[in-house]
MARTORDREN-326921 format. One record per residue (C-alpha): residue in one letter; residue number from 1; x, y, z. Coordinates in nm, 4 decimals. Example, Ala and Ser with C-alpha at 12.3 -4.5 7.8 and 13.67 -1.06 7.14 Angstrom:
# residues 2
PT/resn/resi/u/v/w
PT/A/1/1.2300/-0.4500/0.7800
PT/S/2/1.3670/-0.1060/0.7140
END
This chain:
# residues 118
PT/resn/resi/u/v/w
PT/X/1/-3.2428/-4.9871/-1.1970
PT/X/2/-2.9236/-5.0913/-1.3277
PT/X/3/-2.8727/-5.4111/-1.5322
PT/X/4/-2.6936/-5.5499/-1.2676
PT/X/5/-2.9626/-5.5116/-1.0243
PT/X/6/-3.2021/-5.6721/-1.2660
PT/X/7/-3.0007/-5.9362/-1.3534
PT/X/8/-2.9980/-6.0637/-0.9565
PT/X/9/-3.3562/-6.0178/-0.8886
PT/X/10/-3.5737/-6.3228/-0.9275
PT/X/11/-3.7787/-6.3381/-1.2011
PT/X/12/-4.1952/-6.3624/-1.1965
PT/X/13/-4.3314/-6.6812/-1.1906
PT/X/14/-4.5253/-6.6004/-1.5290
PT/X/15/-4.1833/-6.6027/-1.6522
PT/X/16/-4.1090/-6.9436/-1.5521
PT/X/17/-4.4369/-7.1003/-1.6765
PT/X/18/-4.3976/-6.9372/-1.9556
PT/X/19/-4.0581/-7.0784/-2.0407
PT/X/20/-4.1674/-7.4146/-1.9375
PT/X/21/-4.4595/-7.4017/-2.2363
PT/X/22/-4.2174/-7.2581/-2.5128
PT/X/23/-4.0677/-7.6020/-2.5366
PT/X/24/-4.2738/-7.8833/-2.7702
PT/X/25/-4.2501/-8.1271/-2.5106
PT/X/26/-4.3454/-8.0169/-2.2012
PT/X/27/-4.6569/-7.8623/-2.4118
PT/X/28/-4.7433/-8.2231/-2.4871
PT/X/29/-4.7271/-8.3490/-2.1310
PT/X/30/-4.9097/-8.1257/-2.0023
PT/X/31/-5.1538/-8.1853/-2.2516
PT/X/32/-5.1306/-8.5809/-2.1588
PT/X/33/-5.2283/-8.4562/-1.7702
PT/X/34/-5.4957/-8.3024/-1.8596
PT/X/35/-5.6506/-8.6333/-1.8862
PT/X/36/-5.5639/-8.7888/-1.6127
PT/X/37/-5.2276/-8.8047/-1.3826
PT/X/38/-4.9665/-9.0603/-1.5176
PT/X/39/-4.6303/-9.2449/-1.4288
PT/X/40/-4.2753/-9.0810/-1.5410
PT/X/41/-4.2565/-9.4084/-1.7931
PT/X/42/-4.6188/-9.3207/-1.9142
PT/X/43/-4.5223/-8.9744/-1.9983
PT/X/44/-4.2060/-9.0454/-2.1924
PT/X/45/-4.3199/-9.3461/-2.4101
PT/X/46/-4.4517/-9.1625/-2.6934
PT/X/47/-4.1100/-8.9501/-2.7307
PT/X/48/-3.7898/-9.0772/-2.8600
PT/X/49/-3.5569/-8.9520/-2.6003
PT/X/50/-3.3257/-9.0682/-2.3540
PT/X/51/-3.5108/-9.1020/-2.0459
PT/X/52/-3.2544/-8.8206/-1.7746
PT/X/53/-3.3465/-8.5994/-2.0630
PT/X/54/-3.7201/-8.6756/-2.0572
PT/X/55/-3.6996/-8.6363/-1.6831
PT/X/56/-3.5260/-8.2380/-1.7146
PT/X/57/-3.8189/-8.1441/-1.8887
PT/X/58/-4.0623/-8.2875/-1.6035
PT/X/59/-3.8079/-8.1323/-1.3550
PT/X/60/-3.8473/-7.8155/-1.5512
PT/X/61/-4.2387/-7.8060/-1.5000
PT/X/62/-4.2262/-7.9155/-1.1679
PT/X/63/-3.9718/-7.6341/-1.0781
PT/X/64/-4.2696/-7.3657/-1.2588
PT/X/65/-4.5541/-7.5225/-1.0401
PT/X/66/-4.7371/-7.6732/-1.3619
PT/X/67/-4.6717/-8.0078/-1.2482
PT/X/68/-4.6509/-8.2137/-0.9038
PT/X/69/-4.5257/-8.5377/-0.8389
PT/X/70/-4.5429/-8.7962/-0.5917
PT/X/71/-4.3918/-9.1299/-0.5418
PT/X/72/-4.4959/-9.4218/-0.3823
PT/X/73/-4.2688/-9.7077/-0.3637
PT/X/74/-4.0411/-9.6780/-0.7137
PT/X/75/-4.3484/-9.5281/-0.9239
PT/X/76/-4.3165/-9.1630/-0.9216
PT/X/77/-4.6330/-9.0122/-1.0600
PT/X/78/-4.7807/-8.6682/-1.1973
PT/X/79/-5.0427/-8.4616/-1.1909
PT/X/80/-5.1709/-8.1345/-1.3620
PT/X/81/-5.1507/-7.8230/-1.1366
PT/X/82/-5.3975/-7.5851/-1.2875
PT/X/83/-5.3036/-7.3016/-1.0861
PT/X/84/-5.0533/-7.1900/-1.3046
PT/X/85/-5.2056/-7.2227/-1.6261
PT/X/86/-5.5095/-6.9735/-1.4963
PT/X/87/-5.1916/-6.7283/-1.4155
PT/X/88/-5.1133/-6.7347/-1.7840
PT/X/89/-5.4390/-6.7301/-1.8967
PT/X/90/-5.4764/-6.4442/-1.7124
PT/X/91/-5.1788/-6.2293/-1.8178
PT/X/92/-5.2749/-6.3452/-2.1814
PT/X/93/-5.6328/-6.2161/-2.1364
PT/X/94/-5.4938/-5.8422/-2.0085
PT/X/95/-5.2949/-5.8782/-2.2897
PT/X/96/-5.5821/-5.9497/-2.4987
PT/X/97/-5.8039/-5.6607/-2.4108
PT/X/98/-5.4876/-5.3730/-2.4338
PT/X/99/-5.4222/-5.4871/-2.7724
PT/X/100/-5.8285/-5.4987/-2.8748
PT/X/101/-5.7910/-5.1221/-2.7188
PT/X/102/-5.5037/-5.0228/-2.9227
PT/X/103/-5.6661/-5.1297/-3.2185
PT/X/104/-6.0258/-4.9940/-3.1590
PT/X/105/-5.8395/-4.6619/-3.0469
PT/X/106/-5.6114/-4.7100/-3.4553
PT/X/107/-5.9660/-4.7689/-3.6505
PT/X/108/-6.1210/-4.4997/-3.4867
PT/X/109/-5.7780/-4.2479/-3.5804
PT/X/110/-5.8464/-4.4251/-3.9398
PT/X/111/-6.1823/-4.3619/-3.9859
PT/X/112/-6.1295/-3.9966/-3.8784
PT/X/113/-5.8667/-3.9634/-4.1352
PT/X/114/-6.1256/-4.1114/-4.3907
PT/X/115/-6.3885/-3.8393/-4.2678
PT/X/116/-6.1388/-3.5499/-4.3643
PT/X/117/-6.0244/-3.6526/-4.7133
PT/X/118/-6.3887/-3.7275/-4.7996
END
């Protein structure tokens, strides 16, 4: 594949989500919707930002899937969308276990190494 080819393709979603949680921010509101869904004005109280910019970052987790919203009358409100987050978790977890395999597979090398100078 050329880089121009991967360059046009659309990245995985993973990659998305994943972008979305690198920033402090949107790490804390999702955090705050775990507990319980909450108005754009609830969200961005506790940060000291303009509010457009407060709003990018809810556009940006919206646009991964972490987040819907839905407005009634001039509220708009969100919620949590766990579905992502267990796509993470999951790609973390395969992580996980190849690295724990990698290193079991190292310590056993080591310990052989051990046997023969001994």
């Amino acid at each position: 594949m050329t880089s121009l080819q991967s360059a046009t393709q659309t990245p995985p979603p993973i990659d998305g989500i994943f972008r979305a949680l690198s920033d402090p921010t949107r790490r804390r509101v999702v955090e705050r919707l775990n507990r319980s869904p909450a108005s754009v004005s609830e969200l961005a109280q506790p940060f000291d930002m303009a509010l457009p910019s407060f709003i990018e970052h809810l556009r940006v987790l919206e646009g991964c899937g972490l987040v819907h919203s839905q407005k009634t009358g001039r509220v708009r409100t969100y919620r949590l969308a766990p579905e992502p987050l267990k796509l993470a978790e999951n790609w973390l977890a395969e992580q996980r276990t190849l690295w724990e395999r990698r290193l079991d597979q190292f310590d056993a090398y080591v310990m052989t190494l051990k046997e023969k100078d001994a």
